[in-house]
Biopython code that builds the backbone (N, CA, C, O; Angstrom):
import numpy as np
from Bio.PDB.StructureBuilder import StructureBuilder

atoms = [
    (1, "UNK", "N", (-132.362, -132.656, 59.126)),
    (1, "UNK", "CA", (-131.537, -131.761, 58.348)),
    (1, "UNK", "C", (-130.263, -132.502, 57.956)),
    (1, "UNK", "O", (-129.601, -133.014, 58.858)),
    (2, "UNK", "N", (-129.776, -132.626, 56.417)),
    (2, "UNK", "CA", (-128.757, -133.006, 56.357)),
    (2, "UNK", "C", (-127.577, -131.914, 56.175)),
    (2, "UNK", "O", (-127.696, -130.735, 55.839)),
    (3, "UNK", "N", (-126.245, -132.739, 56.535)),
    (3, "UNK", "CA", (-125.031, -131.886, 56.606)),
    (3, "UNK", "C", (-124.596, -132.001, 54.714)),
    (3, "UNK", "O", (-124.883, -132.941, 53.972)),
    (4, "UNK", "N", (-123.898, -130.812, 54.370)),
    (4, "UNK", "CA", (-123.199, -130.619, 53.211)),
    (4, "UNK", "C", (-121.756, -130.035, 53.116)),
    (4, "UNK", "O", (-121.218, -128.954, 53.357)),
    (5, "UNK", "N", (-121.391, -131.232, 52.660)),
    (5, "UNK", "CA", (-119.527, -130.702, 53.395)),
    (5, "UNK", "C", (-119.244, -129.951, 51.746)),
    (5, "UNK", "O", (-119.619, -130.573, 50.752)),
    (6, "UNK", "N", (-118.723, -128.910, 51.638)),
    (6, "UNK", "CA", (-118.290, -128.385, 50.604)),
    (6, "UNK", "C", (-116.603, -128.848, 50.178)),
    (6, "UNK", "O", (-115.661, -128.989, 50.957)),
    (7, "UNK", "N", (-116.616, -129.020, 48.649)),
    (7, "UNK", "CA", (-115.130, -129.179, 48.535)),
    (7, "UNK", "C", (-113.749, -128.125, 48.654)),
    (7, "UNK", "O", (-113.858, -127.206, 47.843)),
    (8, "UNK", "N", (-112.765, -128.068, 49.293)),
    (8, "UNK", "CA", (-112.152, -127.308, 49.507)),
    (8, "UNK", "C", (-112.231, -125.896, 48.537)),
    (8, "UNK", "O", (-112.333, -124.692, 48.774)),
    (9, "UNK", "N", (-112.143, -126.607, 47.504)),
    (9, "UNK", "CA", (-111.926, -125.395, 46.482)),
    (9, "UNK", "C", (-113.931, -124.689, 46.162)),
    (9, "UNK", "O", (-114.017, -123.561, 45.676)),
    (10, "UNK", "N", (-114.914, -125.258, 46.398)),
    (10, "UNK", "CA", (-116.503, -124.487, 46.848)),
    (10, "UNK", "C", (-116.124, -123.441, 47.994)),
    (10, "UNK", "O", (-116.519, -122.275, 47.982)),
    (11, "UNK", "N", (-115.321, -123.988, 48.975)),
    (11, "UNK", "CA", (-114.956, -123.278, 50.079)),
    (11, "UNK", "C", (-114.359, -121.942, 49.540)),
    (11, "UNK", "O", (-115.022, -120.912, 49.422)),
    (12, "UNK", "N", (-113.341, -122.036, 49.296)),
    (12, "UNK", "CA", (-112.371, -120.963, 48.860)),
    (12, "UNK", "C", (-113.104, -120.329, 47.915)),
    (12, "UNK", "O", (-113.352, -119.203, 48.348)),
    (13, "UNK", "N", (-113.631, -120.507, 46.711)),
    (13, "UNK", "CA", (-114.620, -119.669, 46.042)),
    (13, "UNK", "C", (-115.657, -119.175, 46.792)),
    (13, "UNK", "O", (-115.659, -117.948, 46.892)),
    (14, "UNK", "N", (-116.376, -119.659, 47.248)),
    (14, "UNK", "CA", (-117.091, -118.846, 48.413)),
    (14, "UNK", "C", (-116.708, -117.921, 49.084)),
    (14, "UNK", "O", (-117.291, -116.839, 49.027)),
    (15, "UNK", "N", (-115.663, -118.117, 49.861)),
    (15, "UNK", "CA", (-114.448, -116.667, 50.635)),
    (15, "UNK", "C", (-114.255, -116.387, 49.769)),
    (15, "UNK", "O", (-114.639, -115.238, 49.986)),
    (16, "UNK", "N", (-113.880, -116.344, 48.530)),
    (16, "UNK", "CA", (-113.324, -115.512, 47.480)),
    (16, "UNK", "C", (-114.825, -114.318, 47.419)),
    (16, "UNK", "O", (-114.972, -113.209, 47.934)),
    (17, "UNK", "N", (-115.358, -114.802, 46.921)),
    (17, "UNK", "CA", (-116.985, -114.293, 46.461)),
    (17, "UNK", "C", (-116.850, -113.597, 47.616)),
    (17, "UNK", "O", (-116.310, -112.559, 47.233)),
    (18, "UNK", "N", (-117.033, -113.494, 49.051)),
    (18, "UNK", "CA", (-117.127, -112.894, 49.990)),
    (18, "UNK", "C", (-116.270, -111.444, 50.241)),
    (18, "UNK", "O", (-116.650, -110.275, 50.299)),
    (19, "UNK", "N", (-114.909, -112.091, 50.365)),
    (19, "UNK", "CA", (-113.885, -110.876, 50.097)),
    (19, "UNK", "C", (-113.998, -110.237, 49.318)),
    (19, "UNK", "O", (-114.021, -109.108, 49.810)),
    (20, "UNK", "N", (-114.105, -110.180, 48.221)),
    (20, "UNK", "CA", (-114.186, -109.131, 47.097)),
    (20, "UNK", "C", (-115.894, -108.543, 46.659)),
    (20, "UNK", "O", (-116.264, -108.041, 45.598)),
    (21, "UNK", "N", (-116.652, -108.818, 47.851)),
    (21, "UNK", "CA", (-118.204, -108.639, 47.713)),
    (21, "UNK", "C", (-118.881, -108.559, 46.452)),
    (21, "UNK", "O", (-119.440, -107.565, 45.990)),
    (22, "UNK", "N", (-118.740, -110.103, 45.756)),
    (22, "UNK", "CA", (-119.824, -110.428, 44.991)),
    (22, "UNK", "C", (-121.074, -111.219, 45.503)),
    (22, "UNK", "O", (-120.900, -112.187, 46.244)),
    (23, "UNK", "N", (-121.909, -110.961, 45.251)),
    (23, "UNK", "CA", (-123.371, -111.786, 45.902)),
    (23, "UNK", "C", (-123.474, -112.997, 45.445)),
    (23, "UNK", "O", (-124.294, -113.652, 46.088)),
    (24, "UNK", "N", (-122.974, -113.561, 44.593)),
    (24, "UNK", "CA", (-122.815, -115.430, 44.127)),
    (24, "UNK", "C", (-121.665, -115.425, 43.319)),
    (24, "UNK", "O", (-120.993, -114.409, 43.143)),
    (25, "UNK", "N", (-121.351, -116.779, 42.702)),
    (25, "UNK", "CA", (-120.363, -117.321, 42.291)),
    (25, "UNK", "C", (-120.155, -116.370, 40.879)),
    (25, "UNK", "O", (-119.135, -115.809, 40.478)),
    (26, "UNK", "N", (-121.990, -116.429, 40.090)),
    (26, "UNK", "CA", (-122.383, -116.100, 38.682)),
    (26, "UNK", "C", (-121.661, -114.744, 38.628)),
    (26, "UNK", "O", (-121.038, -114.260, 37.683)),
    (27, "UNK", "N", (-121.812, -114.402, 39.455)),
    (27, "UNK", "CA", (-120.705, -112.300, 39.635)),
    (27, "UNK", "C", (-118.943, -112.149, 39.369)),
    (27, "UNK", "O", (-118.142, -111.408, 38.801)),
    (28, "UNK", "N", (-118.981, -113.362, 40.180)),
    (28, "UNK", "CA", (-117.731, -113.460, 40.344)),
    (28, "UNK", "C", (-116.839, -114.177, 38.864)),
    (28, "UNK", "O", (-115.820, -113.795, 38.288)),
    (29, "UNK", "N", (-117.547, -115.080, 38.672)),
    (29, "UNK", "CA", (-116.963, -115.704, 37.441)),
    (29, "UNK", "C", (-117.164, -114.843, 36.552)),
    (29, "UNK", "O", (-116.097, -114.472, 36.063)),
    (30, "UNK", "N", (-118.359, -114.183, 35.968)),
    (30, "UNK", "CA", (-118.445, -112.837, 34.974)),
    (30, "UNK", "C", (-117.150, -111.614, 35.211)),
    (30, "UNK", "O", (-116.324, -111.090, 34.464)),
    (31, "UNK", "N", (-117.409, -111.531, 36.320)),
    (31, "UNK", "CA", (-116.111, -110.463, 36.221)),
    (31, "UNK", "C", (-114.913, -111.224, 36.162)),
    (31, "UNK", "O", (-114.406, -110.924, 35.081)),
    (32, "UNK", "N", (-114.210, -112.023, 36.726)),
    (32, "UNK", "CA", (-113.356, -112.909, 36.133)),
    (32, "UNK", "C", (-112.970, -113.025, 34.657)),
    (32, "UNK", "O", (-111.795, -113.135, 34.304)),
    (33, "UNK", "N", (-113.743, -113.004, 34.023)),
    (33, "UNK", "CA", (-113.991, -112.943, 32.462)),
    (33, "UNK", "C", (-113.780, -112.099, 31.897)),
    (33, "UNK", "O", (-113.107, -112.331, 30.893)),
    (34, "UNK", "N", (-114.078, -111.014, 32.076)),
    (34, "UNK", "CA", (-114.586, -110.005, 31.556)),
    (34, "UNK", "C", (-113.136, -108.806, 31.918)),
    (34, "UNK", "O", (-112.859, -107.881, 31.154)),
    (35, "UNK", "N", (-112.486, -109.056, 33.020)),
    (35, "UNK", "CA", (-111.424, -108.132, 33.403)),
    (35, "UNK", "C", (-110.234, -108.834, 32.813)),
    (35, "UNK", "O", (-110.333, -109.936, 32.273)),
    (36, "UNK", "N", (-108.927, -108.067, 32.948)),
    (36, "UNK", "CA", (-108.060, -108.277, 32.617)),
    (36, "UNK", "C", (-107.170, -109.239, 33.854)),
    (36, "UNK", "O", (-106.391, -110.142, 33.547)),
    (37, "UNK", "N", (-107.483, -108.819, 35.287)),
    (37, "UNK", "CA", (-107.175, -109.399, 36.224)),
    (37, "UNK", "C", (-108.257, -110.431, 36.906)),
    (37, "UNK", "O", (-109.382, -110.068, 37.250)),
    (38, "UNK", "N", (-107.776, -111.716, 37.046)),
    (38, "UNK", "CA", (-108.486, -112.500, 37.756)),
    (38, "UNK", "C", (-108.632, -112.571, 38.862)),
    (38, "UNK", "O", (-107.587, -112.877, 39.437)),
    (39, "UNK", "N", (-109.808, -112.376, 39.761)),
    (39, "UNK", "CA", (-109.532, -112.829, 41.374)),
    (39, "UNK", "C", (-108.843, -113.755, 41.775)),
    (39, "UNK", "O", (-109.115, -114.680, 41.010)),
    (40, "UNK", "N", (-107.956, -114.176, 42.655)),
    (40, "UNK", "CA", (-107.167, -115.205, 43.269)),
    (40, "UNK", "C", (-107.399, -115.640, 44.206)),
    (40, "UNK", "O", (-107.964, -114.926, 45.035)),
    (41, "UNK", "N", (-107.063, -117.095, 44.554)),
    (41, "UNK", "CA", (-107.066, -116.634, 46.331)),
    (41, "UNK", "C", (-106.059, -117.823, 46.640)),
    (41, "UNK", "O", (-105.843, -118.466, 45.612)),
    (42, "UNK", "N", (-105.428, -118.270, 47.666)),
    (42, "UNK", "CA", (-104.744, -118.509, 48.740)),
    (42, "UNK", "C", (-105.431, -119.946, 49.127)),
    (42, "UNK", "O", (-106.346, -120.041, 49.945)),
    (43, "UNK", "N", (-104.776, -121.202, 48.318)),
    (43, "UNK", "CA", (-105.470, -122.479, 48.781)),
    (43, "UNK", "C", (-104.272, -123.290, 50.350)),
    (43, "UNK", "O", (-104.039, -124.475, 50.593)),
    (44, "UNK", "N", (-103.848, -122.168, 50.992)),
    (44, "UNK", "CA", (-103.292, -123.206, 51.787)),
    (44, "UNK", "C", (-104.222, -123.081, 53.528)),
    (44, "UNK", "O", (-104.337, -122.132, 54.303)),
    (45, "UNK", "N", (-104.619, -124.186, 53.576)),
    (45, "UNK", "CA", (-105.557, -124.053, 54.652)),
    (45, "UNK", "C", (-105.363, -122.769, 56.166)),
    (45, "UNK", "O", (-104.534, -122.556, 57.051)),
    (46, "UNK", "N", (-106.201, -122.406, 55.882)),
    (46, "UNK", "CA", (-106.041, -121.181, 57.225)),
    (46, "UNK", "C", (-105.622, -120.081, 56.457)),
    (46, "UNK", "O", (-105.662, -119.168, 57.282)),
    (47, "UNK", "N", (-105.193, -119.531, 55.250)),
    (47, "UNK", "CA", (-104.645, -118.675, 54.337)),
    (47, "UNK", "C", (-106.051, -118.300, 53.637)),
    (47, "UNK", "O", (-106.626, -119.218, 53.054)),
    (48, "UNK", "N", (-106.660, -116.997, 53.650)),
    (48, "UNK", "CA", (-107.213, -116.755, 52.465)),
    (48, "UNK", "C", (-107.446, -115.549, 51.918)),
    (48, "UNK", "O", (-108.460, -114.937, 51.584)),
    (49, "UNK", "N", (-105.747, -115.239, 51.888)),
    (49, "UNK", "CA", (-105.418, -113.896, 51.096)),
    (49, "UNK", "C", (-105.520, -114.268, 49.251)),
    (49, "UNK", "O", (-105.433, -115.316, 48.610)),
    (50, "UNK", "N", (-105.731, -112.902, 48.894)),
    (50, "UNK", "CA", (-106.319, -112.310, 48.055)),
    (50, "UNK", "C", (-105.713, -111.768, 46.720)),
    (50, "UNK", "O", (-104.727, -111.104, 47.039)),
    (51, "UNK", "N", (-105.859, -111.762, 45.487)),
    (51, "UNK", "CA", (-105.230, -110.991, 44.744)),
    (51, "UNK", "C", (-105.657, -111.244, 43.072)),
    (51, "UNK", "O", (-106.176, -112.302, 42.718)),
    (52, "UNK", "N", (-105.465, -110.516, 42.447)),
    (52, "UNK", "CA", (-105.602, -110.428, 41.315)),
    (52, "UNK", "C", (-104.582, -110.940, 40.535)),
    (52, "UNK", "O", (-103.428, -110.553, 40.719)),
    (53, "UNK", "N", (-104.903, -111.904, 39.537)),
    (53, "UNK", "CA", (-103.695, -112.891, 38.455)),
    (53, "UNK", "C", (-104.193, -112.931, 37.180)),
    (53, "UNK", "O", (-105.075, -112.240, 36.670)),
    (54, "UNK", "N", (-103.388, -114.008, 36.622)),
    (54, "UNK", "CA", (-103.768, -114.284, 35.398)),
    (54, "UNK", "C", (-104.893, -114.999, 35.548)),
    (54, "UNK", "O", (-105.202, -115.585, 36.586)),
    (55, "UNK", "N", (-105.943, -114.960, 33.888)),
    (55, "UNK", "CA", (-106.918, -115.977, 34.525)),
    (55, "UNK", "C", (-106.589, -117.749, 34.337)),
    (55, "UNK", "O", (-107.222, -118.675, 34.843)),
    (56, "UNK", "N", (-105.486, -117.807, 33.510)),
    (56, "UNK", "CA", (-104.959, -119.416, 34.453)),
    (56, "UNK", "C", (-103.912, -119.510, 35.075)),
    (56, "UNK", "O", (-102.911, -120.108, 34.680)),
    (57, "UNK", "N", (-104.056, -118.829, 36.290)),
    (57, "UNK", "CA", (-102.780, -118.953, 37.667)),
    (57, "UNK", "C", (-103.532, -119.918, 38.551)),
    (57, "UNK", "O", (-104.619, -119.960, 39.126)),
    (58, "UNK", "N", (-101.849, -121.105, 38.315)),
    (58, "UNK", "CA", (-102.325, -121.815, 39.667)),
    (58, "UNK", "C", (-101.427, -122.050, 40.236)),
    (58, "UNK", "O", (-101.415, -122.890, 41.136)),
    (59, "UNK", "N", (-100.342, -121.317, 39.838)),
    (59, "UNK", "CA", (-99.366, -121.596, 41.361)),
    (59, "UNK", "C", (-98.752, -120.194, 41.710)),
    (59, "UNK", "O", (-97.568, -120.023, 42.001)),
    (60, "UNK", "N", (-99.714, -119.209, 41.641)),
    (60, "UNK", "CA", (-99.286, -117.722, 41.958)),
    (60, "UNK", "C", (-98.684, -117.537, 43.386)),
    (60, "UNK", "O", (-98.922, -118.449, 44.178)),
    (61, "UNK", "N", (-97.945, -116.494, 43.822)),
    (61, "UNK", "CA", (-97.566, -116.640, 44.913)),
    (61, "UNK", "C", (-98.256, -115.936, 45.906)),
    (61, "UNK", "O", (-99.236, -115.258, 45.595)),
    (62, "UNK", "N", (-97.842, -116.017, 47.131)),
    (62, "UNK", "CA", (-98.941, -115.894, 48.033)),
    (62, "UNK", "C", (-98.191, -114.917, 48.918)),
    (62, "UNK", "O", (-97.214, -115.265, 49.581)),
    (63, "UNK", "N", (-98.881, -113.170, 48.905)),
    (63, "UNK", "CA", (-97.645, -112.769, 50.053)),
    (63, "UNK", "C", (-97.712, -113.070, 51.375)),
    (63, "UNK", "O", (-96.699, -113.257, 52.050)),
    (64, "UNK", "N", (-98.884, -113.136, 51.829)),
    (64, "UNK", "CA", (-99.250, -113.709, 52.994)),
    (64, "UNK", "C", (-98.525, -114.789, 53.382)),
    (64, "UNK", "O", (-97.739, -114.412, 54.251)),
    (65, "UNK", "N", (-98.356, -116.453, 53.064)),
    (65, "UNK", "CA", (-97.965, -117.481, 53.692)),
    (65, "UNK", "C", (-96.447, -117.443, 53.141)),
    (65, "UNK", "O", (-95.482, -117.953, 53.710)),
    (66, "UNK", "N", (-96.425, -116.620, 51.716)),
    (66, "UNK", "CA", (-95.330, -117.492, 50.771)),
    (66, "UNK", "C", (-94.715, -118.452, 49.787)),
    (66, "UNK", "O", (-93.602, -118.577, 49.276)),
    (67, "UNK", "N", (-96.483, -119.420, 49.682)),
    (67, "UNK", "CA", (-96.030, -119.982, 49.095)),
    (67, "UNK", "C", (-96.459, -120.259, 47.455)),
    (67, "UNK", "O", (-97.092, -119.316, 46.980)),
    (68, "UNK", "N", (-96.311, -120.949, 46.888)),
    (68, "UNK", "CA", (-96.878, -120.694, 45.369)),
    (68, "UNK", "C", (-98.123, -121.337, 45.313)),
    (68, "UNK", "O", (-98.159, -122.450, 44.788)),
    (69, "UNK", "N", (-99.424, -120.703, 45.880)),
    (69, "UNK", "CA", (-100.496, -121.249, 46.166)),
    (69, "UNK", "C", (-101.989, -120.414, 45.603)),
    (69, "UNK", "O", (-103.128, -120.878, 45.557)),
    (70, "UNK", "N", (-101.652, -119.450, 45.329)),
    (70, "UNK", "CA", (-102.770, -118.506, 44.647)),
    (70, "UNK", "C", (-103.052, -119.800, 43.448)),
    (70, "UNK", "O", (-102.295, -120.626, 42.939)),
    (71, "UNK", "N", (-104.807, -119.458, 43.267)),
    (71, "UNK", "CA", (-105.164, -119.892, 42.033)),
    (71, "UNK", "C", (-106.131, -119.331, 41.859)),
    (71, "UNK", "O", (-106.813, -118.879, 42.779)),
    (72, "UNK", "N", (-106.449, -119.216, 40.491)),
    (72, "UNK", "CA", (-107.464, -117.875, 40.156)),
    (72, "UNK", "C", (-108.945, -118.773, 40.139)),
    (72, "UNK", "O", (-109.104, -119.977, 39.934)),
    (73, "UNK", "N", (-109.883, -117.780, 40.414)),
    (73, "UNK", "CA", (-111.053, -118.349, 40.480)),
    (73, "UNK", "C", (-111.431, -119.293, 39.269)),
    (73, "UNK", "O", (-111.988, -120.387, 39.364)),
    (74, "UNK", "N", (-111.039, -118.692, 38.172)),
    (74, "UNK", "CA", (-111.555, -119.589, 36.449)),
    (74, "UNK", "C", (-110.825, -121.049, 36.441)),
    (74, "UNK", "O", (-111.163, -122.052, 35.812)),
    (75, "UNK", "N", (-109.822, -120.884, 37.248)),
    (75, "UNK", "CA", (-108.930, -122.410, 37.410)),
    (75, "UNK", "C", (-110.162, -123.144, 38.528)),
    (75, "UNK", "O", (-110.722, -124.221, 38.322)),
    (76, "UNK", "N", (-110.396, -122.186, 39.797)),
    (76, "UNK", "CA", (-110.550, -123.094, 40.989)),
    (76, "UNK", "C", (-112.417, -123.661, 40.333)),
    (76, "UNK", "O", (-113.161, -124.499, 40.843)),
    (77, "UNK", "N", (-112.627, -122.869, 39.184)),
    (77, "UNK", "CA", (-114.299, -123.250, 38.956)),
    (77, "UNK", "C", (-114.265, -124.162, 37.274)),
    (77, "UNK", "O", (-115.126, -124.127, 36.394)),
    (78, "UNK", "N", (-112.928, -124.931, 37.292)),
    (78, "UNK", "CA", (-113.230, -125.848, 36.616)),
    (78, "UNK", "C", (-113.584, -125.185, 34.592)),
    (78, "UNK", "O", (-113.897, -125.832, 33.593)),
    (79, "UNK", "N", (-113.358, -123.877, 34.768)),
    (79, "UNK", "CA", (-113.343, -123.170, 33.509)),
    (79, "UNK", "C", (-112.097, -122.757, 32.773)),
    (79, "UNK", "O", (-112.301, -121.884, 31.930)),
    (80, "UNK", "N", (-111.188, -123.064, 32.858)),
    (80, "UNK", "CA", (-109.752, -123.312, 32.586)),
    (80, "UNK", "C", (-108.818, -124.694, 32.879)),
    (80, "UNK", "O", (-107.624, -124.707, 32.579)),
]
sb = StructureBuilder()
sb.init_structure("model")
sb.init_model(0)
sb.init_chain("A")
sb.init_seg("    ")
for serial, (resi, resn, name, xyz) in enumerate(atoms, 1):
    if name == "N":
        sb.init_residue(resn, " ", resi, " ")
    sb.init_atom(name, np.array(xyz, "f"), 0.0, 1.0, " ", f" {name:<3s}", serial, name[0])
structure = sb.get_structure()
């Protein structure tokens, strides 16, 4: 069996997808699109609070840690 290390930001889209219970990425990026608010999430390691942004936020703030670390899913999937 081989190991597959995911890149930070596969990671965080994944918890993203999770938290906001979409069943794959394809859900998540459609609604992303399609709404006025983008899912966000919280790239500072151990952080993976949540929120709705613009869909190109990448240094949104984070109430959780504080810091300007939200980035919206359409940024973190390379579509913005």
């Amino acid at each position: 069996m081989s190991n597959i290390a995911l890149s930070q930001k596969a990671q965080k889209l994944m918890t993203l997808c999770d938290q906001r219970g979409f069943q794959n990425l394809d859900d998540l990026l459609l609604a992303a699109l399609l709404n006025s608010g983008c899912p966000a999430i919280c790239m500072t390691e151990g952080c993976d609070q949540t929120a709705d942004m613009e869909p190109d936020q990448d240094q949104g703030f984070c109430e959780a840690c504080g810091g300007q670390t939200l980035v919206s899913a359409l940024v973190l999937a390379d579509l913005i």
